[in-house]
VEXFIVO-549899 format. One record per residue (C-alpha): residue number from 0; x, y, z. Coordinates in pm, whole numbers, always signed. Example, Ala and Ser with C-alpha at 12.3 -4.5 7.8 and 13.67 -1.06 7.14 Angstrom:
<setor><k>0</k><px>+1230</px><py>-450</py><pz>+780</pz></setor>
<setor><k>1</k><px>+1367</px><py>-106</py><pz>+714</pz></setor>
END
This chain:
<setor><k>0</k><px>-18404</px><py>+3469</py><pz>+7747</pz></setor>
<setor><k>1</k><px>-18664</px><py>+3530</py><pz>+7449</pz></setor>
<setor><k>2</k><px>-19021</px><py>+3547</py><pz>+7482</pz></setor>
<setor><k>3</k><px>-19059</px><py>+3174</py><pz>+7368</pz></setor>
<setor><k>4</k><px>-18778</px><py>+3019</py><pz>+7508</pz></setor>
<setor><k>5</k><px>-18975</px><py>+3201</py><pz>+7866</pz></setor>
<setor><k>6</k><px>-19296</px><py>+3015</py><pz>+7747</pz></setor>
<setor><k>7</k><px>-19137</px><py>+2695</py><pz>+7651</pz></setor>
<setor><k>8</k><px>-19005</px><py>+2695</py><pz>+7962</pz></setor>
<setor><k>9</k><px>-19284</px><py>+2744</py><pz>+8152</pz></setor>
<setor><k>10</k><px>-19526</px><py>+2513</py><pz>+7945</pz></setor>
<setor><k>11</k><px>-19232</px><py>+2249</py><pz>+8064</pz></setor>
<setor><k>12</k><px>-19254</px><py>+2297</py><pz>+8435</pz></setor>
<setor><k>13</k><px>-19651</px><py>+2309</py><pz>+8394</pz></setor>
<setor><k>14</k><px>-19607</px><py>+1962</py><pz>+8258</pz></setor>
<setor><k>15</k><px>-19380</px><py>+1844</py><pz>+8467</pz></setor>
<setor><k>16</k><px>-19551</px><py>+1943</py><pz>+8776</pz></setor>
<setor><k>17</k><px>-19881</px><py>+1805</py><pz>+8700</pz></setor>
<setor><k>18</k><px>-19673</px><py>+1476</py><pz>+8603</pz></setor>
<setor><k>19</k><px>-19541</px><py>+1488</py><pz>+8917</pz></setor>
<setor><k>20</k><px>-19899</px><py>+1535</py><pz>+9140</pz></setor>
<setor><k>21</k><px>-19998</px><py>+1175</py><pz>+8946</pz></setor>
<setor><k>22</k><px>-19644</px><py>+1013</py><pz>+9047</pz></setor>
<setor><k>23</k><px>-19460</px><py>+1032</py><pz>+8739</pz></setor>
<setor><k>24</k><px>-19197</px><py>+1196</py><pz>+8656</pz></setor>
<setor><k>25</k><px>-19026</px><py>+1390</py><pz>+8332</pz></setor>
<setor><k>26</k><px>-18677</px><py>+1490</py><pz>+8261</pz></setor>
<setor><k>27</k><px>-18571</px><py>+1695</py><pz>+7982</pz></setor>
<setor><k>28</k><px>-18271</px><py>+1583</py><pz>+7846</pz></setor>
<setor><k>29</k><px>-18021</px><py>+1868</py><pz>+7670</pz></setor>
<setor><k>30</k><px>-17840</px><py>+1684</py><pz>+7320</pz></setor>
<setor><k>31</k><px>-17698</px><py>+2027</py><pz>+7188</pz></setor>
<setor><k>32</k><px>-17655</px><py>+2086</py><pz>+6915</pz></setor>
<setor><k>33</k><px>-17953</px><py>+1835</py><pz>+6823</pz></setor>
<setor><k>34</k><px>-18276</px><py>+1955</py><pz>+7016</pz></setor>
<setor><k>35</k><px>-18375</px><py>+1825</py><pz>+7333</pz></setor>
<setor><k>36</k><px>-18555</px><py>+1539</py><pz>+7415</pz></setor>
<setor><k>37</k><px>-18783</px><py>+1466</py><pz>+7712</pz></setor>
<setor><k>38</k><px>-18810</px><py>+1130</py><pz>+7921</pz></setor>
<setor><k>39</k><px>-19119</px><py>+1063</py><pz>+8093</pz></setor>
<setor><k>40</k><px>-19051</px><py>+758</py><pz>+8412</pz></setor>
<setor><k>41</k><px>-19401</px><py>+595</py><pz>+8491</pz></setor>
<setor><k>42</k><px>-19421</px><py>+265</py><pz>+8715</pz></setor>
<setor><k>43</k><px>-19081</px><py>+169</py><pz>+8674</pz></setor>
<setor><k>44</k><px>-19032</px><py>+219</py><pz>+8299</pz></setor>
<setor><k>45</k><px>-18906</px><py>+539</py><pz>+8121</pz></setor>
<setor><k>46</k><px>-18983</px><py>+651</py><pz>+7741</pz></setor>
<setor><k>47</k><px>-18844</px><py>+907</py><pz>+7564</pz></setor>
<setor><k>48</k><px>-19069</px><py>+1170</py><pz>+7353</pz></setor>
<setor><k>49</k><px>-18930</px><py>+1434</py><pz>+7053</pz></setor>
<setor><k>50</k><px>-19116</px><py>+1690</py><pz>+7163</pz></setor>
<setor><k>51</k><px>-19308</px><py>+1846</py><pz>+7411</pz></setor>
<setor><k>52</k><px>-19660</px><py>+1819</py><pz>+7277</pz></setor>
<setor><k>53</k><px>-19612</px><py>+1424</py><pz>+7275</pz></setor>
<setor><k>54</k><px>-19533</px><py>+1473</py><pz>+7669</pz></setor>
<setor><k>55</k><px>-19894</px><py>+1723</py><pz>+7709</pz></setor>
<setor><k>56</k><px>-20086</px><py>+1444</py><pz>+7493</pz></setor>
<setor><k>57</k><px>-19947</px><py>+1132</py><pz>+7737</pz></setor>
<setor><k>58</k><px>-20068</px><py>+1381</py><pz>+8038</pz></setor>
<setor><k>59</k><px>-20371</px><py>+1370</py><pz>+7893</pz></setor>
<setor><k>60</k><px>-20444</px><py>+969</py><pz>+7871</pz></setor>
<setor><k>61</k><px>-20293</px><py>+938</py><pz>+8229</pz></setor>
<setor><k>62</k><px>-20567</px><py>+1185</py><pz>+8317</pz></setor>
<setor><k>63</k><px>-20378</px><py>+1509</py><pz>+8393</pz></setor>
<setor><k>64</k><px>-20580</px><py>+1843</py><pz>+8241</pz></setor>
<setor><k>65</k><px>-20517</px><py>+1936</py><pz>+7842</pz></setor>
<setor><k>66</k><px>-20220</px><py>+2160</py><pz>+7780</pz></setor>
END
């Protein structure tokens, strides 16, 4: 594993766990050979987001710290 695929990765589980301590959740979602996608579940309803910047930004407005 490269150098960013080892910081994509962990910017991912950064997200994903500070989703998690404010009850959501996010999935990333594997469409090879397009590029992955990532699903965010919050109160009972799920949207899906291109990339993972649009995941850090909804963090953000549900109050988690900037990525």
């Amino acid at each position: 594993m490269d150098v960013s695929t080892q910081t994509q990765v962990k910017r991912f589980d950064t997200i994903r766990a500070n989703m998690a301590l404010l009850g959501h959740q996010v999935l990333q979602v594997d469409r090879r050979p397009k590029p992955c996608t990532y699903v965010v579940t919050a109160w009972g309803h799920s949207r899906e987001f291109k990339t993972l910047d649009q995941v850090a930004a909804l963090l953000e407005i549900f109050g988690g710290p900037p990525l």
